[in-house]
N, C-alpha and C positions, 0 to 999 in steps of 0.2 A: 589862488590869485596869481597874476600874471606878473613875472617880475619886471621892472622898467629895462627897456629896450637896451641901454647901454651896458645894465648888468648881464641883459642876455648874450651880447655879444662878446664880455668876458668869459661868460662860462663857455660859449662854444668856443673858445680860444685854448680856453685849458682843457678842453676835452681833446680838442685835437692836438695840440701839445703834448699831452699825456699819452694820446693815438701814436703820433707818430714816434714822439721817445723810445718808447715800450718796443716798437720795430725797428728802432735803431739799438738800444741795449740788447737786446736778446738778435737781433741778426734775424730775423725771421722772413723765412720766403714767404711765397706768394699766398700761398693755402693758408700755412698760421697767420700769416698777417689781417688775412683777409677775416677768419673765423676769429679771433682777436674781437673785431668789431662787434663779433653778436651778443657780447654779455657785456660790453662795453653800453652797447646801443639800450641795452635793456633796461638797464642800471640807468643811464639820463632819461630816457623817457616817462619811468614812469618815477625817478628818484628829483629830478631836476625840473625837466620840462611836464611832468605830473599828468601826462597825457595817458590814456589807454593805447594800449600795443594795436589793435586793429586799425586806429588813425595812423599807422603808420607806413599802411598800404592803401585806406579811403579815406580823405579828408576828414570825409563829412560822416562816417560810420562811427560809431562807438561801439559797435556787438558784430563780433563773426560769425557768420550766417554761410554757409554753402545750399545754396538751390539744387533742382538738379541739373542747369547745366553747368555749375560750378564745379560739382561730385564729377560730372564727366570731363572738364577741361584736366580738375585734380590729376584725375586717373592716368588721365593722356603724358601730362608731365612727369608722373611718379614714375615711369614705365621703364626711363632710360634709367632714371641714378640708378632703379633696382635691379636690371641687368648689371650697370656698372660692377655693380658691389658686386652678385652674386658670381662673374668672372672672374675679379680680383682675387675672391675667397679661394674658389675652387686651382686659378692660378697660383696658388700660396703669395699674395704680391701684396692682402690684402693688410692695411696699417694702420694703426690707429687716425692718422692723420689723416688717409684720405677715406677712412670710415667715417668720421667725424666732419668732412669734406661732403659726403653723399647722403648724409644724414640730413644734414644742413640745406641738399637740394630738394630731400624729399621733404623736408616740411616746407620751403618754398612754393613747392609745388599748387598746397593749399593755398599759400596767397594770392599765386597767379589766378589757382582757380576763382578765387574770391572777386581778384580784380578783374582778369577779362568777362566774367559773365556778370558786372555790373556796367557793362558799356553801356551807352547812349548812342543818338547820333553824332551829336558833338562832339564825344569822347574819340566815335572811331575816326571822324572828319581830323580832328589834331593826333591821333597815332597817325594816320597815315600822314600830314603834314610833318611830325617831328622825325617820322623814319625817313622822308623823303631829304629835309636837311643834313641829317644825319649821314646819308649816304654819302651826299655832295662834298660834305668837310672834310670826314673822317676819311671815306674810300681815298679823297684828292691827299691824305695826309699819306695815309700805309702806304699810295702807290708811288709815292715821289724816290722814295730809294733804287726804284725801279728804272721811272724816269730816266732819271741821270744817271743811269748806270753801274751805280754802286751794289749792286745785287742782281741775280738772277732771277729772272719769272719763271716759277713752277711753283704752282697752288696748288695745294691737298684740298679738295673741295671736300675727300673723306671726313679729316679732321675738321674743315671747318662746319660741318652738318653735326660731328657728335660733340664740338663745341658749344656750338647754338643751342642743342636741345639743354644742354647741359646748364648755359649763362641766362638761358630764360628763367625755370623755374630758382636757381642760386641768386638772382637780380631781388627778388621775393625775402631774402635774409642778409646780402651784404651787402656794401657800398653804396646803390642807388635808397635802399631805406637808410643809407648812415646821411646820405647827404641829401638827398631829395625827400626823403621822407620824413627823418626827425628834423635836421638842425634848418634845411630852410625852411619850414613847417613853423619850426619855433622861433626863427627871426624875423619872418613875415608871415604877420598873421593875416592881413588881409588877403580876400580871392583876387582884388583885382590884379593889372599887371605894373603898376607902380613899382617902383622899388626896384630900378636894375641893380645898382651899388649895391642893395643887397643880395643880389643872384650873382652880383663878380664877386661881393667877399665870400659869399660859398664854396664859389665855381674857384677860387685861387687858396683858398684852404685845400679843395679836392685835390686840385695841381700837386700844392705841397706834400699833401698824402699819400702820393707815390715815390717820392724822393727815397724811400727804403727799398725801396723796388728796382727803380727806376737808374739812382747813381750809386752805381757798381762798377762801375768802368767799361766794362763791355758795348759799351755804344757809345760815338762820337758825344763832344758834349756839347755841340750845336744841335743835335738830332735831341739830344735830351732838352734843351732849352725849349724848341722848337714845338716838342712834345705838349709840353709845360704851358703856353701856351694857346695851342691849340684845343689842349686839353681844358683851360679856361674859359674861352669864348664859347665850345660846345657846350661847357655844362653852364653857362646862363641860358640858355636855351633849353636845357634838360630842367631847368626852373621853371623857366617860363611856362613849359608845356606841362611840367606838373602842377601850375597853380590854377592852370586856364582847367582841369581837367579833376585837379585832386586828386588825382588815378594812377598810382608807381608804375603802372603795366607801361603808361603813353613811353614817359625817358627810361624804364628798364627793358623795353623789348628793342627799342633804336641802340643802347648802350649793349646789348649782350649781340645784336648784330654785329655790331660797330667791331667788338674784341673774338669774335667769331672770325670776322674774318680776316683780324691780325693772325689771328693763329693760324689760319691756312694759308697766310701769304708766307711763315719764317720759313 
């Protein structure tokens, strides 16, 4: 049974409460913070919100299933983390954390596969609209330091290609299933697109949940406000598109763009 709506939105208060503590007491970069989320996520979903894990990439799925073009999208995805790894090894570099890091991308990988070969036309009609906003926001966000001056332009297109392959199938197990998949999943339940306040109280929890990451000092603290914001307004939209769609792939492939090509612009 579904608990009432104002209980749910305590419990997702204290989950991310408990998210982000847990990143501020232990100090945790980006990796652990992020892999943090997958046993966290696992534990509400099926402990709290008492859903099955596969609604966690398709709305409307209860049972994971891979076709065969799912097996072949899989395959495509798994291809980088297991080079990753198997360099890392052979470079003696390899660590538990970013074993545990590539791990993490190769069972993503099955989600993706899961999730791109259940498109529609619909579905692909709003990927390509939410990557298209996407572009507009976020590109107009990373290139402003540029803008003005405060930084030099030289893009590593390198890194930001083995980013991307890397934040597609990992979008499949952290952050876009923490926020878009479980908790606005479980504070709105309906498909329609009602309900913004509830895609801003998500989308400014999301915000918050970088603040471990995020305020370290090393970047102005307007730029991090800024962020903070930004990072807001995009992800009701990273809502919107996953309610219109049901589909984690729609706002995880615009969001692993989007952080693809932060990294090629530092």
């Amino acid at each position: 049974m579904l608990a009432p709506i104002h209980i749910r939105y305590v419990l997702t208060i204290l989950f991310m409460v408990l998210y982000i503590s847990l990143g501020f007491i232990f100090r945790l970069e980006a990796v652990s913070y992020l892999l943090l989320g997958v046993p966290l996520t696992v534990i509400f979903q099926l402990c709290i919100a008492r859903q099955p894990l596969p609604k966690l990439w398709l709305r409307d799925s209860d049972k994971f299933r891979l076709n065969k073009l799912g097996w072949t999208i899989t395959l495509c995805f798994i291809a980088f983390p297991i080079y990753k790894t198997i360099q890392l090894a052979t470079q003696d570099e390899l660590t538990l954390l970013n074993l545990g890091y590539y791990f993490a991308t190769i069972l993503g990988a099955f989600g993706a596969g899961y999730c791109y070969s259940n498109f529609t036309k619909k579905t692909a009609n709003n990927f390509l609209l939410c990557f298209g906003i996407t572009a507009i926001l976020r590109m107009g966000f990373y290139f402003l330091p540029f803008l003005l001056g405060k930084s030099e332009f030289n893009p590593d297109y390198i890194r930001a290609i083995k980013s991307l392959l890397t934040y597609i199938p990992v979008a499949f197990v952290v952050e876009e299933v923490v926020f878009r998949g479980m908790l606005d999943t479980y504070i709105h339940q309906s498909k329609q697109l009602n309900g913004v306040w509830s895609a801003l109280f998500i989308s400014v929890l999301w915000g918050l949940w970088h603040l471990p990451l995020s305020a370290d000092g090393s970047k102005p603290i307007w730029f991090v406000a800024l962020g903070s914001i930004t990072i807001s307004l995009w992800g009701i939209i990273l809502c919107i598109f996953r309610r219109l769609t049901g589909n984690i792939a729609v706002p995880g492939f615009s969001h692993a763009f989007a952080d693809a090509i932060r990294d090629g612009l530092k």
